[in-house]
C-alpha positions as CSV (number, residue, x, y, z in Angstrom):
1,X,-10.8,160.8,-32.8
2,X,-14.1,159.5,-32.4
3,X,-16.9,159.6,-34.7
4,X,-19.3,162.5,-33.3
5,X,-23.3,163.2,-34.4
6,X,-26.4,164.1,-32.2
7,X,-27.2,161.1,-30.7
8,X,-31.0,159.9,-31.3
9,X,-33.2,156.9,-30.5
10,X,-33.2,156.3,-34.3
11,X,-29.4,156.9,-34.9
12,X,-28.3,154.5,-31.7
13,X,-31.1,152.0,-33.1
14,X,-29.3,152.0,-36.8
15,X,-25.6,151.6,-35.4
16,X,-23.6,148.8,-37.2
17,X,-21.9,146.6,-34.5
18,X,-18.2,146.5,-34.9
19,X,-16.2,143.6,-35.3
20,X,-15.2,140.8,-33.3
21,X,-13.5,142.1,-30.6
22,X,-13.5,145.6,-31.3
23,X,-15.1,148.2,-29.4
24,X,-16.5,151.8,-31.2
25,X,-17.1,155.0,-29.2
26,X,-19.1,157.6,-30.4
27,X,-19.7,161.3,-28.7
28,X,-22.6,163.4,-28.4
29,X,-22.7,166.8,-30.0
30,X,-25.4,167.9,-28.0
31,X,-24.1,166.9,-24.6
32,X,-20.3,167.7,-24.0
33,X,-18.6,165.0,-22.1
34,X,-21.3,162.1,-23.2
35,X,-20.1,158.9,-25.1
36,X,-21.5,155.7,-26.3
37,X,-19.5,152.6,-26.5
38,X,-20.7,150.2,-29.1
39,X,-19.4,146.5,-28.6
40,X,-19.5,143.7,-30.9
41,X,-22.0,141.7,-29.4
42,X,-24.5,144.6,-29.5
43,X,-24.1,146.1,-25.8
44,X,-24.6,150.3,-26.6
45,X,-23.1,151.4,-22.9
46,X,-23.8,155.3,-22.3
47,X,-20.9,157.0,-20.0
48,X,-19.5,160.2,-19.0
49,X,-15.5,161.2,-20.0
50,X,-14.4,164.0,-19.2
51,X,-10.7,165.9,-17.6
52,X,-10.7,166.3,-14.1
53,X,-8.7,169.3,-12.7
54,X,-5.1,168.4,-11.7
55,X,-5.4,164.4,-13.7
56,X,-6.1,162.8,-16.5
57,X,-9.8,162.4,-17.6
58,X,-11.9,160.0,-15.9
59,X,-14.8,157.7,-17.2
60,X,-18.0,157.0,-15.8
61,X,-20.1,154.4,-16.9
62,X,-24.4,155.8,-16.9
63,X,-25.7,152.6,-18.2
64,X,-27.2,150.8,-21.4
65,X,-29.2,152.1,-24.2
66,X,-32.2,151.1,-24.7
67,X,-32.8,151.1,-21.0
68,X,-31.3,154.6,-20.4
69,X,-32.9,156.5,-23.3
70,X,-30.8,159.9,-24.5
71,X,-32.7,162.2,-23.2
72,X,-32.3,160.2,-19.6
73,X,-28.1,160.1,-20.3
74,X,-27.7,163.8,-21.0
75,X,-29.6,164.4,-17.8
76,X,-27.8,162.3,-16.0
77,X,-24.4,163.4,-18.0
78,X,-25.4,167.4,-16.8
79,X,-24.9,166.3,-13.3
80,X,-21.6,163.6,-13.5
81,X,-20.0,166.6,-15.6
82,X,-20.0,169.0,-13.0
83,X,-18.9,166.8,-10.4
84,X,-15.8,165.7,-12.2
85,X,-15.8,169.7,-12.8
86,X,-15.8,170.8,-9.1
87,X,-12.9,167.9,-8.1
88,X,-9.9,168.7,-7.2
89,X,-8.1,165.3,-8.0
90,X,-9.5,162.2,-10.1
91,X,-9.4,160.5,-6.4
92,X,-12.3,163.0,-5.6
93,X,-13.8,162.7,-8.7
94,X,-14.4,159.2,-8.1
95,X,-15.7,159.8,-4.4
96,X,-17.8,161.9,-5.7
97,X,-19.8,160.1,-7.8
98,X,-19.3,156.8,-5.9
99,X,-20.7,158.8,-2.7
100,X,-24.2,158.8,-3.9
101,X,-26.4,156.3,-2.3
102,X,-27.7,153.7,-3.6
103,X,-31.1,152.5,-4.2
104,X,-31.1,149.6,-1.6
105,X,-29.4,152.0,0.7
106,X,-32.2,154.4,0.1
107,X,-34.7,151.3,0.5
108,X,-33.2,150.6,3.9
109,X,-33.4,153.9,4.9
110,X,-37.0,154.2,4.3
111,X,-37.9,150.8,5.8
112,X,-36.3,151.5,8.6
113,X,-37.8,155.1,9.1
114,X,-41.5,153.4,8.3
115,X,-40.7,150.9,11.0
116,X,-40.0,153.9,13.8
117,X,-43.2,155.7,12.6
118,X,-45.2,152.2,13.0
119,X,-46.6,153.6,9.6
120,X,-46.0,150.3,7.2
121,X,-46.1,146.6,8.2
122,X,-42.4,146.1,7.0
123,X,-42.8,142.4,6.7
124,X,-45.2,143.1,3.3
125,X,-42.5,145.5,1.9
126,X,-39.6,143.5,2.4
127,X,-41.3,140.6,0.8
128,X,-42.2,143.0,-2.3
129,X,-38.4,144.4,-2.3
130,X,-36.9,140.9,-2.6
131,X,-39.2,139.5,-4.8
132,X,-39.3,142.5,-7.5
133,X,-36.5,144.9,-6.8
134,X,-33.5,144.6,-4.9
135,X,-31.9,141.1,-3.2
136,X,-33.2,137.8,-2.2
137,X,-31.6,137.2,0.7
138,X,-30.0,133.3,0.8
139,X,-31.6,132.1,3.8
140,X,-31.9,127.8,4.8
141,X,-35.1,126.4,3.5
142,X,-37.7,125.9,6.3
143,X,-38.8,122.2,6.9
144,X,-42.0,121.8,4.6
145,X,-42.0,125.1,2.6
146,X,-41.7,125.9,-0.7
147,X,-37.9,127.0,-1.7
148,X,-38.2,131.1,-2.5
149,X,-37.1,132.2,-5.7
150,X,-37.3,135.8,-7.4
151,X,-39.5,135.9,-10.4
152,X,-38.5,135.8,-14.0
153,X,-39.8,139.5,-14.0
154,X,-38.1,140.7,-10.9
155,X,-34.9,142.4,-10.9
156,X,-32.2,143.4,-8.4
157,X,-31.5,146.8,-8.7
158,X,-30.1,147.5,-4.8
159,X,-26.8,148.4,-6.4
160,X,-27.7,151.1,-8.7
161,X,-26.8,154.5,-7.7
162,X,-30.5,156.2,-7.2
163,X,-30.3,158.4,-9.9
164,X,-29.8,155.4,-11.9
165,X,-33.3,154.4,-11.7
166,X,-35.7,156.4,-14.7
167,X,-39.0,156.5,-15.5
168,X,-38.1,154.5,-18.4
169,X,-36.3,151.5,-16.6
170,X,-39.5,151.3,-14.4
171,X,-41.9,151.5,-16.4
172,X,-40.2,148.7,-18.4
173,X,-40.2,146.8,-15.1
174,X,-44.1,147.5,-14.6
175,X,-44.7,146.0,-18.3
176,X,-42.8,142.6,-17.2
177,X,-44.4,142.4,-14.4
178,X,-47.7,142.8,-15.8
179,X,-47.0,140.6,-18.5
180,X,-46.8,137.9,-16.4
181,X,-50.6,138.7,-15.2
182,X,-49.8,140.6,-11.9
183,X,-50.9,143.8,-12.8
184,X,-51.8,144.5,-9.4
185,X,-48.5,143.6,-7.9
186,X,-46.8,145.7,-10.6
187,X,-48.9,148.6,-9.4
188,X,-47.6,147.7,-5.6
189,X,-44.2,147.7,-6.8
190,X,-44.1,150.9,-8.8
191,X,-46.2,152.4,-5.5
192,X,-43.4,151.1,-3.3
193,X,-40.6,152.9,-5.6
194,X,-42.6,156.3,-5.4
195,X,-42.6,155.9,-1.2
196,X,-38.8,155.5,-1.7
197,X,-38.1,158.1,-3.6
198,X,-40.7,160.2,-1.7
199,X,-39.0,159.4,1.5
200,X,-35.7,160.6,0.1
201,X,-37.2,163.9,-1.6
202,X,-38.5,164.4,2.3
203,X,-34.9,164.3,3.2
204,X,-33.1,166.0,0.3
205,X,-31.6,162.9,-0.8
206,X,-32.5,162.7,-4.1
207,X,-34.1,165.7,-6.1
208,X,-37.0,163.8,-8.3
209,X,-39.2,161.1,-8.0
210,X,-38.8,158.8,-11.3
211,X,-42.1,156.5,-10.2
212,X,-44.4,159.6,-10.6
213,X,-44.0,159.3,-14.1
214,X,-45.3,155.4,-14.9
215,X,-48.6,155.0,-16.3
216,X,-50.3,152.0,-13.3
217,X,-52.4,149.3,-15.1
218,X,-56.0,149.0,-14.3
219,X,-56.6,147.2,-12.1
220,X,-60.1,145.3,-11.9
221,X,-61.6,144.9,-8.4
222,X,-61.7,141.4,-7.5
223,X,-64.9,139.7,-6.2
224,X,-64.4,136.1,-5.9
225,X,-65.2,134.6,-2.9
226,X,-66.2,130.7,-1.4
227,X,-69.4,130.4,-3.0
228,X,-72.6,128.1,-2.0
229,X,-72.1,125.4,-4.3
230,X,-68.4,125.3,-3.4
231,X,-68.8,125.5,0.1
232,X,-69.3,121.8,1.1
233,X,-66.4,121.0,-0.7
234,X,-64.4,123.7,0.7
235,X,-65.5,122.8,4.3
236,X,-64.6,119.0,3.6
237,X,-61.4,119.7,2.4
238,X,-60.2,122.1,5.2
239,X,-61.6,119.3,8.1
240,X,-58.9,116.7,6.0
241,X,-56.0,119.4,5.8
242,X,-53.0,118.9,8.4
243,X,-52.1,121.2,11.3
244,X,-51.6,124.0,11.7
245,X,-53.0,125.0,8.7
246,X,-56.6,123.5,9.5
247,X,-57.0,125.8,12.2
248,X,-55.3,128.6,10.5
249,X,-57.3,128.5,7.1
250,X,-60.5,128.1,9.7
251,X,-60.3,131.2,11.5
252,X,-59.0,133.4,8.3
253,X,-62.6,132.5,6.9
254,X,-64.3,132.8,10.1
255,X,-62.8,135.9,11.4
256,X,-62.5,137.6,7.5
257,X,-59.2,139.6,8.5
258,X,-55.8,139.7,7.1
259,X,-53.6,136.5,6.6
260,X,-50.0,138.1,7.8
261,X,-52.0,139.6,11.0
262,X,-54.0,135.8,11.6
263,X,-50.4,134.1,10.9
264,X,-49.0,136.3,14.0
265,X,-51.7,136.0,16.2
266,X,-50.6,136.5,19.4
267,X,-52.6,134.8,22.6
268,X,-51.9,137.9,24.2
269,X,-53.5,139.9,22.2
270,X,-56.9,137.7,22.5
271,X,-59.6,138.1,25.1
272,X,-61.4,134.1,24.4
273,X,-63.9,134.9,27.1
274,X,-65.2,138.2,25.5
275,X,-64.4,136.6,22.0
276,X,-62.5,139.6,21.0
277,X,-59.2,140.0,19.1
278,X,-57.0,143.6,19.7
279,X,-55.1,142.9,16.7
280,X,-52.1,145.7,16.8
281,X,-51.1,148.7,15.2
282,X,-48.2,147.3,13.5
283,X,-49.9,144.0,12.3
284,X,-53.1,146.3,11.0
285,X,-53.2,147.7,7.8
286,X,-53.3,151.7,8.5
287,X,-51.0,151.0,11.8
288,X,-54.0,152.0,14.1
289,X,-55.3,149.0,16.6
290,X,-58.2,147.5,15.7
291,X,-60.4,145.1,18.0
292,X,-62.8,142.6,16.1
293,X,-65.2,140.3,17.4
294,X,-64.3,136.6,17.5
295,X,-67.4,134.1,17.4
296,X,-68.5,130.3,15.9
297,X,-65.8,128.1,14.7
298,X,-63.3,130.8,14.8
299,X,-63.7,130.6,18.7
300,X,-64.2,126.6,18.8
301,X,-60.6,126.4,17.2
302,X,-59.1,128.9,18.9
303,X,-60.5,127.5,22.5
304,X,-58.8,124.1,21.4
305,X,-55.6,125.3,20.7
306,X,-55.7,127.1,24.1
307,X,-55.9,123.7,25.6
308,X,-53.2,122.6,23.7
309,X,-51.1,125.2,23.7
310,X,-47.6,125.0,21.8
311,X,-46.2,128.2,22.1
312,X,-46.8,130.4,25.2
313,X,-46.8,133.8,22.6
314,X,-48.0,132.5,19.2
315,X,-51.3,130.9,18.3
316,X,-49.8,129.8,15.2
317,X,-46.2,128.9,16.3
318,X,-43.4,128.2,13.4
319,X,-39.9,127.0,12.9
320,X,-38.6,130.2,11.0
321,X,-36.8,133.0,12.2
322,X,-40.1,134.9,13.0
323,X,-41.6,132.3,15.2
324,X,-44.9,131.9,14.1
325,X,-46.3,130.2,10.5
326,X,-45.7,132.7,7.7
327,X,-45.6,130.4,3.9
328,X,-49.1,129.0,3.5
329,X,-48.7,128.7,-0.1
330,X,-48.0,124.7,-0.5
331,X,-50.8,123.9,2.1
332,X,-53.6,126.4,0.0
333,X,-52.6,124.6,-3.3
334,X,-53.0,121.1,-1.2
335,X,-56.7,122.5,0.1
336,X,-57.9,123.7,-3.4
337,X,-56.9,120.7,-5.2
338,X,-58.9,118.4,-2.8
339,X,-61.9,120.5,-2.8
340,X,-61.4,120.6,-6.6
341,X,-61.7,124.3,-6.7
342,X,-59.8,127.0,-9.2
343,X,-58.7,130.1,-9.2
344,X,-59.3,131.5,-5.0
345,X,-56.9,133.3,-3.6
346,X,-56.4,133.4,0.5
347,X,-57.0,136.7,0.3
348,X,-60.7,135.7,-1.2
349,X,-61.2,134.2,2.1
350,X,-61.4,137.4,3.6
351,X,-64.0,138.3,1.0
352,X,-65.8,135.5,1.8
353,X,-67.3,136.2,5.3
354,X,-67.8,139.8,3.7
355,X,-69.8,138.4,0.8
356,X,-72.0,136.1,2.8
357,X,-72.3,139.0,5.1
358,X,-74.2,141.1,2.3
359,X,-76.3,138.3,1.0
360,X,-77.7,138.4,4.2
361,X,-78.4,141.7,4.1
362,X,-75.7,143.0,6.6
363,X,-75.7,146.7,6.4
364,X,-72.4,147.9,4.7
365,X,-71.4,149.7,8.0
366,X,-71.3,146.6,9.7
367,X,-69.4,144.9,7.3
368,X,-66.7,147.3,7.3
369,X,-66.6,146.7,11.1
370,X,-66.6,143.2,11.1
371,X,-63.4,143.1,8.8
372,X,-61.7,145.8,10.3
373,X,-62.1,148.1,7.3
374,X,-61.1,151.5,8.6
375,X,-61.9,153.2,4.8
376,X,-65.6,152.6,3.7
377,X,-64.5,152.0,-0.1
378,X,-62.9,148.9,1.1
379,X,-66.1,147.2,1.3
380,X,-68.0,149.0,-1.9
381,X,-67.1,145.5,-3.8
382,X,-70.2,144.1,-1.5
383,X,-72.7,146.6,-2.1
384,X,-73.8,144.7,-5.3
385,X,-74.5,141.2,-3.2
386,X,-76.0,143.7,-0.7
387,X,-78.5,144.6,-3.5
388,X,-79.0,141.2,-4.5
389,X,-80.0,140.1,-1.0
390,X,-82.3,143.2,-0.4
391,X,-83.9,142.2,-3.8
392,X,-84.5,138.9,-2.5
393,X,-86.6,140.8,0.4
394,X,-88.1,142.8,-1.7
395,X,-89.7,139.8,-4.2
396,X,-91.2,138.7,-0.9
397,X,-93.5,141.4,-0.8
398,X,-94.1,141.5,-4.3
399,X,-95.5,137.9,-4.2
400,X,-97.6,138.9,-1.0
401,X,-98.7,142.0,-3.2
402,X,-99.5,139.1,-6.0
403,X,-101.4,136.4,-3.5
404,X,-103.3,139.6,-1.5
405,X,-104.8,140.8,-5.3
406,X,-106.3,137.5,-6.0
407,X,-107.0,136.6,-3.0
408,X,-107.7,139.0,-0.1
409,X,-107.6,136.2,3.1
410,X,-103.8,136.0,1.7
411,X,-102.9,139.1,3.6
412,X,-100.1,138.8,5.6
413,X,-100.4,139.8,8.8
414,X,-98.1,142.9,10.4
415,X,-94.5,141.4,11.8
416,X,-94.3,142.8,15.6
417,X,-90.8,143.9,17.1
418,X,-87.4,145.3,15.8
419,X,-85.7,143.2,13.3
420,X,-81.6,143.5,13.1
């Protein structure tokens, strides 16, 4: 018989590990039909045993302690119990439980229904999927790109039956992940759980949504971006860089929009005589079209590629399956190290026509147009370079208010016509 008690964090915690070899199970009191099997080398496995109507009893494995807390395993026990209940043979027993979905299955259906809806750019959340939760698909290497590998922090968890995933497993996800200084991305990740699970709670799938229940970590709002005493360095260092990415890394910091979009520019989508880009629904954040002005170098570089043209559909064309250029990573590192500049992101690039935009006193309106910003907090992070700039203008006129009080002929005379 085996040993019974109420199973608690503290008890499990204070179990002595059997001998070599030997396995120990112990029962829950509270819980009819929940065991724990102890094993030598310290694995404490939660599962499910209980008779099934017309067979013997059948075992079903929940997962390990401390990953599945108790309170998560009698939950989970309450609903394997009464399927093994309701079964008519152990052969439906075991369909029965194995006829849940899993969580890549669940992933895939909400992918795929985010993709018909044009709602999500599915490129971004299969990249986050592979990298953090489910499989990294074994594809050949491109020619000149970094190999992909999962992170230390990033699990795959396509396997597991949905209700396998707690609040506790994820939030022990979101702590790895923002241990290794991506708090951010942990936030995305945990964000991209709750849009599973929501999607499956639309369709009476699953009946709760474990993501709602993990703390996010703060997350700071970045402001770095290519500043003046970087800038001739930068500049140098991107007319030295190879193509494509020369012409790519131009027009992200000349046009300020996203890198994924820029990287699948289409020349269909560009009018070079009006210098206008229609970017589209599906390569725009929010899914709606946008249509942003393109001017300067961006237009220089994109009229000389037109001349040259290598790809009658992509501006940026690529080897990979999706045609076009999508792993700037190496050729970034490459730039910053010859400029001799830390810690910018290619995202910051974005920030950085935005930035110079305020300091010149660009209304915040107009900001948000130029960079496609279809939500105004998105460009709140340059209302403080904004400030700067108009305090700039306003010094002006205190040092005219200065000269004119010690010396009257220093009055400046009234500026005639608008001023943009």
């Amino acid at each position: 018989m085996e040993p019974t008690f109420n199973f608690t964090e503290a008890k499990l915690r204070a179990l002595s590990l059997p001998s070599a070899g030997q396995r120990i199970t112990y029962r829950d009191t509270k819980q009819p039909g929940l065991q724990l099997r102890v094993s030598a080398g310290g694995a404490k496995t939660f599962s499910v045993y209980r008779r099934v109507r017309n067979g013997p009893p059948e075992r079903i494995t929940i997962g390990r302690w401390p990953d599945i807390t108790v309170e998560e395993a009698r939950r989970l026990a309450v609903g394997f119990v009464a399927k093994l209940a309701s079964a008519e043979s152990p052969a439906a027993a075991r369909r029965a439980v194995r006829g849940e979905m899993t969580f890549g299955e669940l992933y895939e259906a909400y992918l795929a229904d985010r993709v018909t809806a044009g709602k999500k750019r599915p490129d971004l959340i299969r990249g986050l999927w592979e990298l953090y939760l489910g499989r990294l698909p074994d594809v050949p290497r491109k020619a000149h790109a970094a190999e992909r590998k999962k992170p230390a922090e990033g699990v795959d968890w396509s396997g597991k039956r949905v209700s396998e995933i707690t609040v506790t497993t994820l939030a022990q996800l979101h702590r790895r992940v923002c241990a290794a200084g991506k708090e951010r991305t942990a936030n995305k990740v945990i964000a991209l759980v709750r849009a599973v699970y929501g999607y499956g709670l639309n369709h009476r799938i699953v009946t709760e949504n474990p993501a709602v229940g993990v703390t996010l970590a703060p997350e700071g709002e970045r402001s770095r971006f290519v500043e003046g005493a970087e800038l001739p360095r930068f500049l140098a260092a991107l007319e030295a860089e190879s193509q494509p990415w020369r012409d790519y890394f131009t027009v992200l910091l000349y046009v300020g929009y996203r890198r994924a979009a820029v990287a699948a520019m289409r020349w269909s989508d560009l009018d070079l005589k009006a210098g206008v880009w229609r970017v589209p629904g599906e390569k725009a954040k929010n899914g709606d079209p946008i249509i942003l002005p393109i001017a300067g170098p961006a237009l220089t570089t994109l009229l000389a590629r037109n001349n040259d043209r290598q790809s009658e559909q992509w501006v940026f064309p690529g080897g990979g399956r999706a045609g076009h250029i999508t792993s700037p990573r190496d050729a970034w590192s490459r730039l910053l190290a010859r400029a001799e500049i830390d810690n910018l992101w290619l995202h910051d690039l974005r920030r950085t026509l935005g930035s110079w935009l305020a300091m010149s006193g660009v209304s915040l309106p107009a900001i948000g147009r130029a960079l496609g910003h279809k939500d105004s907090r998105s460009t709140e992070v340059y209302a403080r370079l904004q400030t700067e700039a108009v305090a700039g203008v306003v010094r002006i006129a205190h040092d005219a208010i200065a000269a004119a009080a010690s010396d009257p002929a220093a009055i400046p005379s009234p500026r005639t016509g608008k001023e943009s």
